[in-house]
C-alpha positions as CSV (number, residue, x, y, z in Angstrom):
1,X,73.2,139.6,88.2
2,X,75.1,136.5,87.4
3,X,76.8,135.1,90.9
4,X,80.0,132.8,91.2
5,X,79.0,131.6,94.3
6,X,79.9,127.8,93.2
7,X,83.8,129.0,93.5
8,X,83.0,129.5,97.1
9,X,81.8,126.3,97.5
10,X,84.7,124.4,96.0
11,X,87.1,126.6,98.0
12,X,85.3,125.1,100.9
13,X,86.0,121.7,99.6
14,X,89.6,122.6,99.2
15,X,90.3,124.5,102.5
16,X,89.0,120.7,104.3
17,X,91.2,118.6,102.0
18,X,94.6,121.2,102.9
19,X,93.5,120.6,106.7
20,X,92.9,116.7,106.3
21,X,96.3,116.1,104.7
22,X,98.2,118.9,107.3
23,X,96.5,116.7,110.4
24,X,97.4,113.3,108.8
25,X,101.0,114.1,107.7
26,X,101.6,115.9,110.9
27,X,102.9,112.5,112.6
28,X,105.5,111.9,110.1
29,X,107.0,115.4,111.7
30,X,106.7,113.5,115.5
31,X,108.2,110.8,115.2
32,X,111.1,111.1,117.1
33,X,108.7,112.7,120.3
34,X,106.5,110.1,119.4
35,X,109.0,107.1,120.3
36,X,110.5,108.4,123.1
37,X,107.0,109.2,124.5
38,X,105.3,106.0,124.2
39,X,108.4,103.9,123.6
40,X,107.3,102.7,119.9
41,X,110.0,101.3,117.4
42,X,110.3,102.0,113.7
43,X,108.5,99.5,112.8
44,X,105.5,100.1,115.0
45,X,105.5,103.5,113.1
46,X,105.0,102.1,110.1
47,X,101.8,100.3,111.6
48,X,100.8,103.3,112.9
49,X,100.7,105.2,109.8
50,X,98.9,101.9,108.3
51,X,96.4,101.7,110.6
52,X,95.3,105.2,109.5
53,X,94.6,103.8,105.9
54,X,92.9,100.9,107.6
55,X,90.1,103.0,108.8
56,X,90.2,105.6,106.1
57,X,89.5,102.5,103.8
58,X,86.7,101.5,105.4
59,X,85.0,104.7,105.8
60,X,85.8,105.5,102.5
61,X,83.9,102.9,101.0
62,X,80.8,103.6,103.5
63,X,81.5,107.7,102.9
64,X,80.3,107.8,99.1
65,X,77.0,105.6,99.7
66,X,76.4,108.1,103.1
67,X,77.4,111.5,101.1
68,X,75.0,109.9,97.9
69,X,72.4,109.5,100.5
70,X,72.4,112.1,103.4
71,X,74.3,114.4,101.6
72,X,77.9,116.5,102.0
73,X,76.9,119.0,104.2
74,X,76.0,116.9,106.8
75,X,78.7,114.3,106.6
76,X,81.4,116.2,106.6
77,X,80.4,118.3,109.5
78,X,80.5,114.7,111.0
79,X,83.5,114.1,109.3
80,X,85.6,116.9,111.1
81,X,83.9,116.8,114.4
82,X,85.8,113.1,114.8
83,X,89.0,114.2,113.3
84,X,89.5,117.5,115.2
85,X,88.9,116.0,118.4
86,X,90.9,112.6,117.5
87,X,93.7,114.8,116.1
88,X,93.6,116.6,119.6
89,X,94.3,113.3,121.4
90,X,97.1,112.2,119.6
91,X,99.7,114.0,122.1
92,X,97.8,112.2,125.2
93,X,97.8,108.7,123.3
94,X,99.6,107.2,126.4
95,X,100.9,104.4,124.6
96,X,100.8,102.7,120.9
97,X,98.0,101.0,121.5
98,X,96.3,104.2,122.3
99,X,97.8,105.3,119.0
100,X,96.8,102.8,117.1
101,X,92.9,103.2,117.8
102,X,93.4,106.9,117.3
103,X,94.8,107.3,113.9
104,X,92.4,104.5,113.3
105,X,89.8,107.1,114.2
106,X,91.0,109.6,112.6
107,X,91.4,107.7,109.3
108,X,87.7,107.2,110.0
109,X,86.8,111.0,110.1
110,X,88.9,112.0,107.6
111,X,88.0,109.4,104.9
112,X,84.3,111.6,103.7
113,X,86.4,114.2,102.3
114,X,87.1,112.9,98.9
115,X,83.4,111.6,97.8
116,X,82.2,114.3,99.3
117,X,84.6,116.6,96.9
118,X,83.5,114.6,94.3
119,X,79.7,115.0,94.2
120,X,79.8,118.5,95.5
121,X,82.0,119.2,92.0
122,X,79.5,116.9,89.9
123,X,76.8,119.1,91.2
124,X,77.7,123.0,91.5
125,X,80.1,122.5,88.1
126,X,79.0,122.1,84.3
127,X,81.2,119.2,83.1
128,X,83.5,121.9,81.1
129,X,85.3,123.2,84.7
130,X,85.5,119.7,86.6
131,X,89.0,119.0,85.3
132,X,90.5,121.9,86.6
133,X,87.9,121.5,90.0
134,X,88.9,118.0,90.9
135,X,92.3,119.0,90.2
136,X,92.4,121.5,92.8
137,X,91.0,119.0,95.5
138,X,92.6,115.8,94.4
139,X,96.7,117.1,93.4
140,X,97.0,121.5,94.4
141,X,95.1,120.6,97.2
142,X,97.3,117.6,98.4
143,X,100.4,118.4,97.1
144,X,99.9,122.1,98.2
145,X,99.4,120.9,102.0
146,X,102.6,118.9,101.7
147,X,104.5,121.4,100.6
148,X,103.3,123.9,103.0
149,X,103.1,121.7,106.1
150,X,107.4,120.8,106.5
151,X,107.7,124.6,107.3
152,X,104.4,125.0,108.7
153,X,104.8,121.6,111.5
154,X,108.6,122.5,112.3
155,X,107.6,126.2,112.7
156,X,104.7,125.3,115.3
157,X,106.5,122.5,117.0
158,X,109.3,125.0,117.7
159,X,106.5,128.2,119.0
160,X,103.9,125.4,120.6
161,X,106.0,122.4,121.4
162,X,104.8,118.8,119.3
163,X,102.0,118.5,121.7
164,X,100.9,121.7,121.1
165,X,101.6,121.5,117.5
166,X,98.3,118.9,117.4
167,X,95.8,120.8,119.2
168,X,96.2,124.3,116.8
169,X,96.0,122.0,113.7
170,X,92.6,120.5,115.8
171,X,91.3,124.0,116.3
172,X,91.7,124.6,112.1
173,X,88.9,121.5,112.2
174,X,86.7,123.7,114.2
175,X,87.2,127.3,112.5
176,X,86.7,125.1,109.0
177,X,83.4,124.1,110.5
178,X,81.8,127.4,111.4
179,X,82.5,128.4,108.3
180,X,81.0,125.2,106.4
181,X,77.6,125.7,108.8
182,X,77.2,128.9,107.1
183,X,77.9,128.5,103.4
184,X,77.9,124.8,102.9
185,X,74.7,123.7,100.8
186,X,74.4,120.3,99.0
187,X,72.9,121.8,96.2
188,X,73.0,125.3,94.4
189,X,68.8,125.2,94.8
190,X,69.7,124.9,98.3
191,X,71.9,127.7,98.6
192,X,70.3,131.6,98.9
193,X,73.9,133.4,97.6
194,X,73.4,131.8,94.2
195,X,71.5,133.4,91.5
196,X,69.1,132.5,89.2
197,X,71.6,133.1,86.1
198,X,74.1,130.7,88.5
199,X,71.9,128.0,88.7
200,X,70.7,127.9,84.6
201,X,74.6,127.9,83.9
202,X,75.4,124.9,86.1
203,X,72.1,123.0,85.4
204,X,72.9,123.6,81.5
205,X,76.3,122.2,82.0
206,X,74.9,118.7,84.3
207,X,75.0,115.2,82.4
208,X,71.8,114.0,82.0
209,X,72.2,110.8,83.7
210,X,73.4,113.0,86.7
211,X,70.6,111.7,89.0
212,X,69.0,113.2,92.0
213,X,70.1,115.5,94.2
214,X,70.5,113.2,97.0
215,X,69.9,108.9,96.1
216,X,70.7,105.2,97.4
217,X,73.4,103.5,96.4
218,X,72.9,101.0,93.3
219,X,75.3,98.2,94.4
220,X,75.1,96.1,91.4
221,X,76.1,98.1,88.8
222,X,78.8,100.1,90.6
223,X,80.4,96.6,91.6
224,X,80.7,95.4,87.5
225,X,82.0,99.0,86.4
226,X,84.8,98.0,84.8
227,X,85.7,101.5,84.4
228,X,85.8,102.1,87.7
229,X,87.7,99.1,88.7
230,X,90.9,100.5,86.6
231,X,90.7,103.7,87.6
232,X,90.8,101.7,91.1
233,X,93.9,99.8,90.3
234,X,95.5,102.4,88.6
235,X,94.5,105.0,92.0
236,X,96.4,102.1,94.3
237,X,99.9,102.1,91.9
238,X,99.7,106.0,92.5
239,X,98.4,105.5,96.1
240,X,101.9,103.4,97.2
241,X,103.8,106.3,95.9
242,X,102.3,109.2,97.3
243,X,101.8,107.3,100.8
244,X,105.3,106.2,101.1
245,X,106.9,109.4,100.4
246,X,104.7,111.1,102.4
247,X,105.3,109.1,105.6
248,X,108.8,108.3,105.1
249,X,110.5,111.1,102.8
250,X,111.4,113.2,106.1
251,X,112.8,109.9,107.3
252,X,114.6,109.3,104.2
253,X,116.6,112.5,103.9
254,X,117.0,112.5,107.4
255,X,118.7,109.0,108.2
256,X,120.0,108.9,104.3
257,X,121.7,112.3,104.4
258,X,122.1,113.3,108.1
259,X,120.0,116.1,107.8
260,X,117.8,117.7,110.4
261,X,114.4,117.6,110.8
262,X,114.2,121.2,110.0
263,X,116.1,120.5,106.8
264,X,114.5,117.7,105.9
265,X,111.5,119.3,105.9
266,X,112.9,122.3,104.1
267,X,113.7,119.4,101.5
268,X,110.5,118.3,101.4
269,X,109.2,121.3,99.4
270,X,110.5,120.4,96.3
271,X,108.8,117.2,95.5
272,X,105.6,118.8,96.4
273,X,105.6,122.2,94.9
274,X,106.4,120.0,91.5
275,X,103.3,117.7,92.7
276,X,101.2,121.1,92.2
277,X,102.4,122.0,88.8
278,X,101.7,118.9,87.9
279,X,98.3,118.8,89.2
280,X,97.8,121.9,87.4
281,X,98.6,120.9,84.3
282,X,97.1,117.7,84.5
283,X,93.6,119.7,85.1
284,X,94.0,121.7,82.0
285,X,95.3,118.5,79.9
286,X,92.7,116.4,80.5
287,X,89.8,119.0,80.1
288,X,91.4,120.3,77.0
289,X,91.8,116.9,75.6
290,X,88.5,115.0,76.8
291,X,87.1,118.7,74.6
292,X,88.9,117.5,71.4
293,X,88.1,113.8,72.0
294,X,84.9,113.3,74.2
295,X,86.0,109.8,75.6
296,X,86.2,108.1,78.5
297,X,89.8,106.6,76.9
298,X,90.9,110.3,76.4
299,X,91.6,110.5,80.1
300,X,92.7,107.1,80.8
301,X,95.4,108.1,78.4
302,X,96.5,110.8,80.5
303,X,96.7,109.0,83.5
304,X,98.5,106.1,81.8
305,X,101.4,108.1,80.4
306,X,101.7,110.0,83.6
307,X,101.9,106.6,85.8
308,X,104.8,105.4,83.8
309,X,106.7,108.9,83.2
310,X,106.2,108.5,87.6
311,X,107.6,105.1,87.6
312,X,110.5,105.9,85.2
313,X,112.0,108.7,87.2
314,X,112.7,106.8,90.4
315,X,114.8,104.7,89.3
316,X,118.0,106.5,89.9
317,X,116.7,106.0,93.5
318,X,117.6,102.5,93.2
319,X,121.8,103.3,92.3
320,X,122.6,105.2,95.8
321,X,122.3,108.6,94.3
322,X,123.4,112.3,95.7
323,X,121.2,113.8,97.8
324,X,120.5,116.5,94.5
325,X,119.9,113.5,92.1
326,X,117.5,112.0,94.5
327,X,115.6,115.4,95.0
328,X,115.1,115.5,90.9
329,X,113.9,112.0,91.2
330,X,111.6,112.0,93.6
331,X,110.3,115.7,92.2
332,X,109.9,114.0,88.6
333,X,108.5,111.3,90.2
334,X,105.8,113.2,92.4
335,X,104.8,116.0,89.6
336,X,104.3,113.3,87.2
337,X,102.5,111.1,89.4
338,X,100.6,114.3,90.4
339,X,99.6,115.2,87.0
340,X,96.7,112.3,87.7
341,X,95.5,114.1,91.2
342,X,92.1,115.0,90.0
343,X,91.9,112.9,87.4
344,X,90.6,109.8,89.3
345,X,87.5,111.9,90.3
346,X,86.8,112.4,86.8
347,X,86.8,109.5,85.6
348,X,85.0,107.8,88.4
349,X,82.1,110.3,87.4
350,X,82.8,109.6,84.3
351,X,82.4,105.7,84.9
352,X,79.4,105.9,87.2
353,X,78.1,109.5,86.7
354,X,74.8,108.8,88.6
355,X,76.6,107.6,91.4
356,X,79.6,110.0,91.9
357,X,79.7,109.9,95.6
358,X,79.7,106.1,95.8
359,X,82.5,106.1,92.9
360,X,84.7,108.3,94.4
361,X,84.3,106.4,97.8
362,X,85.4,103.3,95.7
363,X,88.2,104.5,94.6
364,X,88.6,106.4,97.2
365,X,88.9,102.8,99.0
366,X,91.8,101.7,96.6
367,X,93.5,104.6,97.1
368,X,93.3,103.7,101.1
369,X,94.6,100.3,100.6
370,X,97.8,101.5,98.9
371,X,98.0,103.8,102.7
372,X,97.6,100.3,104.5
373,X,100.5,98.5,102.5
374,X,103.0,100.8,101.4
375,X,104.3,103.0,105.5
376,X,104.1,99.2,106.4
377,X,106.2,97.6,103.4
378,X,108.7,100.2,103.5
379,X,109.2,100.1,107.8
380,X,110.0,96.6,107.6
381,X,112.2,97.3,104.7
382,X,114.3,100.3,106.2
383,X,114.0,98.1,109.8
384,X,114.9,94.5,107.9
385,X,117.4,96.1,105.6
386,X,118.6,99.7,106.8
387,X,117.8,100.7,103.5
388,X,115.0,102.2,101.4
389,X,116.4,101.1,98.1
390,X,114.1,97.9,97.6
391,X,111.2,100.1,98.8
392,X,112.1,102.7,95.3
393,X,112.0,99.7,93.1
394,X,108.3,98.5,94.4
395,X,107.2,102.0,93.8
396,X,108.4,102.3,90.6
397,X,107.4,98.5,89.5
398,X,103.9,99.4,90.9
399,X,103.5,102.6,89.0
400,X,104.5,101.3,85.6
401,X,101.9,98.2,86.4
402,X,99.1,100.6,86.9
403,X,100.3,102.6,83.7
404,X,99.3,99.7,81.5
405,X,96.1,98.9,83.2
406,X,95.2,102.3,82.5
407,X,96.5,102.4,79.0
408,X,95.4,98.6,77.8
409,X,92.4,97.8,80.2
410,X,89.6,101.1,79.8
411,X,86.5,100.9,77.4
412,X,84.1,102.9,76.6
413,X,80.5,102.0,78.1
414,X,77.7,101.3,75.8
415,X,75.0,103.4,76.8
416,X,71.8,103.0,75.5
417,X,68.2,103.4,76.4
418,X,67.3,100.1,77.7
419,X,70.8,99.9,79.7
420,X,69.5,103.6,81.2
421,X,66.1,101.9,82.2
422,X,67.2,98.7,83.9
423,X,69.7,100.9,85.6
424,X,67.1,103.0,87.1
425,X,64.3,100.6,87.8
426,X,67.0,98.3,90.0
427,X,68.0,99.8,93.2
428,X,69.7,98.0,96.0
C-alpha cells in the first residue's frame, strides 16, 4: 500500500519555519518592555533587530554546506536546541549589550531552517509538487506565522506577562524537537513509515543530476552560478520589504495612527493573510507554468512581475495616506511580494540542483543581508526624520530594481555532458 508519508515530513519542515518566524518577530511585540527594561532607544532597536540578520547571515551561508554534508536531521536538531534556549534568555538580557549577543545567537540557530527546507523538498518530492512545497515553507509558512503571531504575542503577553511570553514560545522549540527525533529522516530510504510504492514515486520524480544523499560542497561552481546570483539579488529587494514591515509595521500603525499595541497587531493581519494567498498562488503559478514552459526563465518571470506589482503598490505610502489606504498598500504590497515566497527555493534548485542545500544557504545569505540593512535604515530614518515616508520609497525603489534583474538578467544554463563531468570530478 502506497504511503504519503513525505507530507509528514514537509509538515515538519513547516511547523519549524511558523516557530522560527513566531520567536524572531516576537521582539517587535516588546519593544516598549524592552526599553524601559534595559534602557535601549529606538535606534538601538533597530540594531538589535539587525544584529539578528547579522548572525542569521552568517550561519546561513555555513547552514547549506553543513545540511549538504551532515544532513537535516541533525542540524536542525542543533538548530533549535540554540534558538529555544537563546529565545529563553531574551527576558533576562540585562542590558543591550546582552541583547545584542543574543539575537545574534539566535539569528545563528535559526538560520539552518531554510536550506534545510530546501534539500529535505528536493529529496522526499518529485519535481511536479516542489512549487506548491517550497511555497508552503518559504510564503504560507512565513506569512501564516505573521499573521497568527499579533494575536497570538498580545494574547500571551497579557496571560504570561512579556517575559513569560518568551519562555512558552522557547518551550514550542522543545515540543518541535521530540517530535523531529521521532519522524525526521534525511532521506525516504532512511525512513521505516515510507513504503516501497512511496519511495519508486519520489525516486521517479528526482532530477538526475540530483546527487547523493548527503555530499561536500563544490565551491567553484556554486560561486559562478549566475542563476543563482539573481535569484540572490532579486531574494535581497524582497528581503528589505519583508524585514522592514515585519520589524516596524506594529511601530508604524502604532506611532502613525495612535493605535494600541493590541490594535496594531489586530492590523497586522491583513498584510499577512494577503502574504498567504499570495504565496499560494504563487506555488500553483509557477508549477503550472514551469509545466507548460520547462525553463529556468519561466520562473524568473514570475518572480519579476511579482517584484514590481510589490514595488508599485507602496507608493501611496509615500503621499501621507489614511490609515485604510495604507492597509491596501502595504497588503498589495506584501501578497504580491509574497507570491515569490517559495519561489527562490525553486529556482536555487533549479540553478544548482546537485547542491540544493548550499544554494538555498546562498540565497538564504542574501536574504539575511536585506534583515541586516533594512530595521537599521528605517530606525535611523523614523529616529533622524520622525517619519517612515523615505523608508516606503527605498522599499519600493529596491523592489522594482530586483524586478528587472529578475526579468532582464536570468539564462538558461547549458548543460551538457562534458560540463556534467568536470562538475563532478572537481570537488572543493
Amino acid at each position: 500500500m502506497s504511503t504519503r508519508f513525505r507530507f509528514v515530513t514537509l509538515g515538519l519542515v513547516v511547523g519549524l519555519i511558523i516557530i522560527n518566524y513566531i520567536d524572531r518577530s516576537a521582539v517587535s511585540y516588546a519593544v516598549e518592555p524592552l526599553e524601559q527594561e534595559f534602557g535601549i532607544t529606538t535606534a538601538q532597536y533597530g540594531i538589535i533587530s539587525s544584529v539578528f540578520s547579522l548572525g542569521y547571515m552568517i550561519a546561513a551561508f555555513l547552514s547549506g554546506p553543513l545540511v549538504d554534508r551532515f544532513g537535516t536531521r541533525r542540524v536542525l536538531l542543533v538548530a533549535v536546541a540554540l534558538f529555544s534556549v537563546t529565545t529563553a534568555l531574551i527576558p533576562i538580557a540585562g542590558s543591550f549589550a546582552g541583547l545584542l549577543v543574543i539575537r545574534l545567537l539566535l539569528g545563528i540557530g535559526e538560520a539552518p531552517a531554510f536550506p534545510a527546507a530546501t534539500r529535505t523538498v528536493s529529496r522526499w518530492l518529485p519535481v511536479r509538487e516542489r512549487g506548491v512545497a517550497l511555497a508552503l515553507c518559504g510564503g504560507v509558512a512565513v506569512s501564516g506565522s505573521l499573521l497568527i503571531s499579533g494575536p497570538l504575542l498580545t494574547w500571551l503577553t497579557d496571560l504570561v506577562g512579556w517575559r513569560g511570553m518568551f519562555w512558552t514560545l522557547a518551550i514550542l522549540g522543545v515540543v518541535w524537537a521530540l517530535f523531529a527525533l521521532t519522524l525526521l529522516r534525511d532521506l525516504p530510504e532512511e525512513s521505516s513509515r515510507v513504503s516501497e510504492a512511496e519511495r519508486a514515486l519520489i525516486a521517479e520524480g528526482q532530477e538526475a543530476d540530483a546527487g547523493a544523499g548527503r555530499s561536500r560542497v563544490r565551491w567553484r561552481p556554486l560561486l559562478t552560478n549566475r542563476n543563482l546570483w539573481v535569484v540572490s539579488g532579486g531574494y535581497f529587494a524582497w528581503g528589505f520589504m519583508f524585514w522592514a514591515f515585519m520589524y516596524w509595521l506594529p511601530s508604524f500603525l502604532s506611532e502613525g495612527y495612535g493605535l494600541s499595541l493590541k490594535e496594531a497587531g489586530a492590523f497586522s493581519i491583513a498584510p499577512w493573510a494577503c502574504g498567504i494567498v499570495g504565496a499560494l498562488a504563487g506555488g500553483v503559478i509557477v508549477d503550472r507554468v514551469y509545466r507548460r514552459s520547462p525553463r529556468i526563465r519561466s520562473r524568473f518571470a514570475v518572480m519579476g512581475a511579482a517584484l514590481l506589482l510589490a514595488g508599485c503598490s507602496l507608493v501611496p505610502l509615500a503621499i501621507s495616506p489614511t490609515l485604510t489606504v495604507a492597509l491596501i498598500s502595504i497588503s498589495l504590497g506584501v501578497g504580491f511580494g509574497f507570491v515569490t515566497g517559495g519561489i527562490w527555493w525553486v529556482a536555487a534548485i533549479d540553478a544548482a540542483p546537485d547542491q540544493p542545500g548550499s544554494a538555498a544557504g546562498f540565497a538564504d545569505a542574501a536574504f539575511a543581508s536585506s534583515g541586516i540593512v533594512a530595521p537599521s535604515v528605517m530606525g535611523f530614518i523614523v529616529a533622524g526624520t520622525g517619519s517612515f515616508t523615505s523608508g516606503f520609497v527605498v522599499m519600493a525603489g529596491l523592489a522594482v530594481a530586483g524586478a528587472l534583474l529578475m526579468l532582464l538578467v536570468p539564462r538558461e544554463p547549458a548543460r551538457t555532458a562534458a560540463s556534467a563531468t568536470e562538475a563532478a570530478g572537481n570537488p572543493a
